[in-house]
C-alpha positions as CSV (number, residue, x, y, z in Angstrom):
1,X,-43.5,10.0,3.7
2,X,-43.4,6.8,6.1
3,X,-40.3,6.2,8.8
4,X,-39.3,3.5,5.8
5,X,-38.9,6.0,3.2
6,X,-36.6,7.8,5.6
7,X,-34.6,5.0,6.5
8,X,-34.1,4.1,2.6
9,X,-33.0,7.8,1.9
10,X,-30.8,8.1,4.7
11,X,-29.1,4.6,4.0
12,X,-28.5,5.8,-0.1
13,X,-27.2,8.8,1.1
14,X,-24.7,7.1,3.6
15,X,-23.6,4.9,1.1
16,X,-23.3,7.6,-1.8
17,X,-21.0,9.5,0.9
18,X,-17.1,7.7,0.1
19,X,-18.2,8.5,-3.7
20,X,-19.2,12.2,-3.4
21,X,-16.2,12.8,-0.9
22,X,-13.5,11.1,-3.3
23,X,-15.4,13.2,-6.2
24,X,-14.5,15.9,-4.5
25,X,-11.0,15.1,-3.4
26,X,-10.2,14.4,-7.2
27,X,-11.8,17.7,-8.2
28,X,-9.6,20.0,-5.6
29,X,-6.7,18.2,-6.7
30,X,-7.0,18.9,-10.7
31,X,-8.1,22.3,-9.5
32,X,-4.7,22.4,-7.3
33,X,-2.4,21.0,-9.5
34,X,-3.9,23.6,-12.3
35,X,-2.7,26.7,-9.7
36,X,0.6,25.2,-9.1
37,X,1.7,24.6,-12.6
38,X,0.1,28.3,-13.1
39,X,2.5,29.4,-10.9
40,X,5.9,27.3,-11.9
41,X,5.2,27.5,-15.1
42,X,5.7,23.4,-15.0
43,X,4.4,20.4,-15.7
44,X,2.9,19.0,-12.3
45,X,3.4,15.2,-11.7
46,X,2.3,13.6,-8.3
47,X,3.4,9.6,-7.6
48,X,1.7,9.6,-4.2
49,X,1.2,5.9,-2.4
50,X,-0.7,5.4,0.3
51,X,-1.9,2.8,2.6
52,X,-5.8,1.8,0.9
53,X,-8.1,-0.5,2.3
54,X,-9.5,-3.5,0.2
55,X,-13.5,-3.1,-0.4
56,X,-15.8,-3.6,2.3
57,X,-13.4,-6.2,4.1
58,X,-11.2,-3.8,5.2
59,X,-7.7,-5.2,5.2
60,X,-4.8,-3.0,4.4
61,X,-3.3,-3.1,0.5
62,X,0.2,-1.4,0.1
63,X,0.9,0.7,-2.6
64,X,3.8,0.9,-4.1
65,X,5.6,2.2,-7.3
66,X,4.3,-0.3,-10.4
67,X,4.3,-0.6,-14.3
68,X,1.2,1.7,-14.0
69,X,2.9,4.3,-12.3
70,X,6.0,4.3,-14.9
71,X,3.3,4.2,-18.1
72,X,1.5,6.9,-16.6
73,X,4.5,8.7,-15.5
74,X,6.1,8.2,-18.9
75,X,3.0,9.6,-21.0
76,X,2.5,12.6,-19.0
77,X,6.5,12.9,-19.6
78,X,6.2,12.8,-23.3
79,X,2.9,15.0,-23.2
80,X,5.4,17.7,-22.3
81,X,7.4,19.9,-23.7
82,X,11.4,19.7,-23.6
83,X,11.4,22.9,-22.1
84,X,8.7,23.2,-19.8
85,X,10.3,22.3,-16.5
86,X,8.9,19.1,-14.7
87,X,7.8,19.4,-11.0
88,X,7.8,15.7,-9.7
89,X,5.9,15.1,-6.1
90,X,7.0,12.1,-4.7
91,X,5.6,10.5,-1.5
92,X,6.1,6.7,-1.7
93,X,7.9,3.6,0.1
94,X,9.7,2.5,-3.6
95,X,8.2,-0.4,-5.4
96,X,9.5,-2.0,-8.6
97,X,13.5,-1.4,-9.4
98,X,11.8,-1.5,-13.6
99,X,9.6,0.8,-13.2
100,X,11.4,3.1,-10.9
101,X,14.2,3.2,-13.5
102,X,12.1,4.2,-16.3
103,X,10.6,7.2,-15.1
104,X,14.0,8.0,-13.6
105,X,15.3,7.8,-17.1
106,X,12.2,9.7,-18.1
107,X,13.1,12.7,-15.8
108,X,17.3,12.6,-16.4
109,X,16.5,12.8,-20.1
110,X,14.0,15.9,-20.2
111,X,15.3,19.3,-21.0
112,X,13.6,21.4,-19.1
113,X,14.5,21.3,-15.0
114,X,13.6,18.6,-13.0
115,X,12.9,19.6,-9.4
116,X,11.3,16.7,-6.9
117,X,9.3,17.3,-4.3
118,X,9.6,15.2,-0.9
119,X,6.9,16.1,1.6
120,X,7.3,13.4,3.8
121,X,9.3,10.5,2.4
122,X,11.0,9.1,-0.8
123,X,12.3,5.5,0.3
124,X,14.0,2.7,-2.0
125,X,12.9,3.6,-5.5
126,X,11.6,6.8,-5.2
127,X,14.6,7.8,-3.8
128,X,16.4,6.2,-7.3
129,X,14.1,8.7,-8.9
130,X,15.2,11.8,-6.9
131,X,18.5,10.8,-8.3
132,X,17.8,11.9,-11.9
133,X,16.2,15.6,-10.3
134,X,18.2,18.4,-10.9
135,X,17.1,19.6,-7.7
136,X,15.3,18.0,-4.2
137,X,13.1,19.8,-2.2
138,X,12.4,18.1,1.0
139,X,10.5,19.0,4.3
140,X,13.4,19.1,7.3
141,X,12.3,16.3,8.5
142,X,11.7,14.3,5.3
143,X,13.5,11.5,4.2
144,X,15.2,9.3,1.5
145,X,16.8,5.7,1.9
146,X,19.0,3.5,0.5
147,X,18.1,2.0,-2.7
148,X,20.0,-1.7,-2.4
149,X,17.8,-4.4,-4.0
150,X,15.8,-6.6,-2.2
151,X,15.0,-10.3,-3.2
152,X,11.7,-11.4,-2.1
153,X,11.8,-10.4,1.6
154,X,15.7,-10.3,2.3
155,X,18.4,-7.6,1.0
156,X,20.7,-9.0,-2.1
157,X,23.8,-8.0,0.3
158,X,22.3,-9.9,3.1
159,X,22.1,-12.9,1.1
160,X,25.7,-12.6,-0.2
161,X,27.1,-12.2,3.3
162,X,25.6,-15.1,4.2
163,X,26.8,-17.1,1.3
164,X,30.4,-15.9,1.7
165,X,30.5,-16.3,4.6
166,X,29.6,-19.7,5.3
167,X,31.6,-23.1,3.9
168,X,30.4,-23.2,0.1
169,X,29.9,-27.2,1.3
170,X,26.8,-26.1,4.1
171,X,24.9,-23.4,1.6
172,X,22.1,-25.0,-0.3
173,X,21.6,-24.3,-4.2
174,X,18.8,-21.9,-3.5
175,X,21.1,-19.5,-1.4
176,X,24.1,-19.5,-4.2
177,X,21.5,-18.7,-6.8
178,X,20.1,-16.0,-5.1
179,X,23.7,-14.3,-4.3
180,X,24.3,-14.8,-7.9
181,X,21.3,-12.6,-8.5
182,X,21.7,-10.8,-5.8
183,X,25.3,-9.8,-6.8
184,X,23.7,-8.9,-10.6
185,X,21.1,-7.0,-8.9
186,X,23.6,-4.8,-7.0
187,X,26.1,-4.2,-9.7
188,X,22.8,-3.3,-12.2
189,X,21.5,-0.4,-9.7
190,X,25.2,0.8,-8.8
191,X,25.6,1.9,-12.7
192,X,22.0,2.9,-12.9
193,X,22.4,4.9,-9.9
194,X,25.7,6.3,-11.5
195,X,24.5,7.2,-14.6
196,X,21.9,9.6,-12.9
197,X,24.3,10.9,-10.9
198,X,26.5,12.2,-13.2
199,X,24.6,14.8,-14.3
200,X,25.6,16.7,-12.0
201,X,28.4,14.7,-10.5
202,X,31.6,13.5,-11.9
203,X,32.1,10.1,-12.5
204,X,34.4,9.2,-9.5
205,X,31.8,10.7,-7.0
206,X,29.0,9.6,-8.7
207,X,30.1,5.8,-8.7
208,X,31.3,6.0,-5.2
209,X,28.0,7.8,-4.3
210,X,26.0,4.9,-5.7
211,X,27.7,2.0,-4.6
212,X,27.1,3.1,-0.8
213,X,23.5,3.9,-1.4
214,X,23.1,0.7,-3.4
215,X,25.3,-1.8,-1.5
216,X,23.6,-2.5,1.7
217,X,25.7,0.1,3.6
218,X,22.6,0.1,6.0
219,X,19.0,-1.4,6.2
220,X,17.0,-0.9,3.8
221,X,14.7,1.2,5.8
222,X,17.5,3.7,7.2
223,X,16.1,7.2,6.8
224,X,18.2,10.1,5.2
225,X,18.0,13.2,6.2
226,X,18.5,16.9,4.5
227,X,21.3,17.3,5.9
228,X,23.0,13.5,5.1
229,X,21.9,13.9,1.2
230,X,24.3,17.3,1.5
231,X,26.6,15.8,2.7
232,X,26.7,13.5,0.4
233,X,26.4,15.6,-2.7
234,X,22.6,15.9,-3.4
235,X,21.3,19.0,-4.6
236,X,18.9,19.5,-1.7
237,X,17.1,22.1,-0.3
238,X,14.2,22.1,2.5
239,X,12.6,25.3,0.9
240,X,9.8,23.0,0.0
241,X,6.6,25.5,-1.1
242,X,3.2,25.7,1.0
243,X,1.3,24.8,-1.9
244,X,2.8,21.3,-2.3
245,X,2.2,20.7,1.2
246,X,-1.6,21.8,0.5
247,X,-1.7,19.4,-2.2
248,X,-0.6,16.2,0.1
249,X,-3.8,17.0,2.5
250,X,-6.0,16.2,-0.6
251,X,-4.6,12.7,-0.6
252,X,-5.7,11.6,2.8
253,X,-5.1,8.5,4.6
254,X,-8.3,5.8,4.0
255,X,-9.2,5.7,8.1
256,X,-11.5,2.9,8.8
257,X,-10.6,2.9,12.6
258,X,-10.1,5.6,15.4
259,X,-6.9,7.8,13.8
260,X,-3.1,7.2,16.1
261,X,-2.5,11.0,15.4
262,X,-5.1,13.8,16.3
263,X,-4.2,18.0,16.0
264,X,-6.3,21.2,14.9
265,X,-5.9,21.0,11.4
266,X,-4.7,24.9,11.4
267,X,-1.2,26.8,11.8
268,X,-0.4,27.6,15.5
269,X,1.4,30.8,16.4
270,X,2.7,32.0,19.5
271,X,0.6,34.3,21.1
272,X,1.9,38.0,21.6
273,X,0.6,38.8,25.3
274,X,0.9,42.4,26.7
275,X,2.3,43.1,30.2
């Protein structure tokens, strides 16, 4: 065998690598998912999004909550039955206000319990879904966030503000059309918020719940903490269970560069010394 034989071998295996490694990942994942639902007796659902690269070029590609996620969502929903409770992982930075709602809907309308999961965070519409759980199990140090709407790149009660604000004579046609959507956009996640809510709310704290979660009370990105979802009436816990945790490290980060964040990937215990 010739030093060009080599060469070719080595360069099929390098670039049959990503596929076996991702192969893998999916296979410890079903195999995962299969031992928690064991456990819990549940259906397992994970809506994880990550940052992915695009092909060979490299440049970052957001994910966020979509139509996919809702069909899929929806189907594995209906696949189950009403009283087999639903264990919902969510890690994700929101995404569509449609398709958000729908597997909200999804989840406040099953029988069974409906815990969510929050490793890390559950911003915009994710945290809409977390809404409709019956419980939410978050990290200490997790987070959910507002869910006002957002048109284009500006919040809907950003826009208003400005166009209230200002003589009706200086604001151009495009800004008073967007605070008319903006306003309908606002007062169509307040009641959708609400009617999660009251499942375990009545209907004064539910609506007053929503409207400051949905009405631009603070940026869009403002985290909310364990403690802040208590306080404001969220059925939240931080006893979230090692295994869900186990299942987030088989949805790594694509790295294509040096990593910002380096550790021993293993628990760390104080070490008992004797005198």
């Amino acid at each position: 065998m010739g030093v060009m034989d080599l060469l070719w071998i080595f360069l099929m295996i390098t670039a049959m690598q990503p596929v076996l490694h991702r192969r893998y990942l999916e296979a410890m994942r079903i195999r995962k998912i299969a031992q928690v639902e064991k456990k819990r007796e549940s259906r397992v659902i994970l809506l994880v999004h990550r940052q992915e690269t695009m092909g060979f070029l490299g440049f970052p590609l957001m994910r966020y909550i979509d139509i996919n996620d809702s069909e899929e969502v929806l189907r594995a929903v209906q696949m189950t039955d009403d009283d087999v409770p639903l264990d919902l992982v969510l890690h994700t930075p929101g995404g569509l206000v449609l398709a958000a709602l729908q597997i909200a809907r999804a989840v406040r309308n099953h029988k069974g319990k409906v815990t969510v999961f929050v490793p890390h965070y559950a911003m915009s519409g994710g945290t809409l879904i977390a809404l409709a759980a019956d419980e939410i199990v978050m990290c200490r140090h997790s987070v959910l966030g507002p869910i006002d709407p957002q048109l284009g790149q500006m919040p809907a009660a950003s826009i208003i503000k400005v166009a209230e604000q200002k003589p009706l004579a200086e604001v151009d046609d495009h800004t008073l059309i967007m605070a008319d959507i903006g306003r309908k956009a606002i007062r169509q996640v307040e009641a959708a918020a609400a009617a999660l809510l009251s499942r375990h709310m009545d209907e004064d704290a539910s609506r007053t719940l929503a409207a400051k979660l949905a009405s631009g009370t603070w940026t869009h990105d403002y985290p909310i903490s364990p403690e802040e979802a208590k306080v404001m009436g969220l059925l939240v816990s931080t006893d979230i269970p090692n295994e869900v945790l186990e299942l987030m490290t088989l949805y790594p980060q694509p790295v294509r560069q040096q990593r910002g964040v380096e550790y021993l990937p293993f628990p760390r215990q104080r070490e008992l010394r004797h005198r």
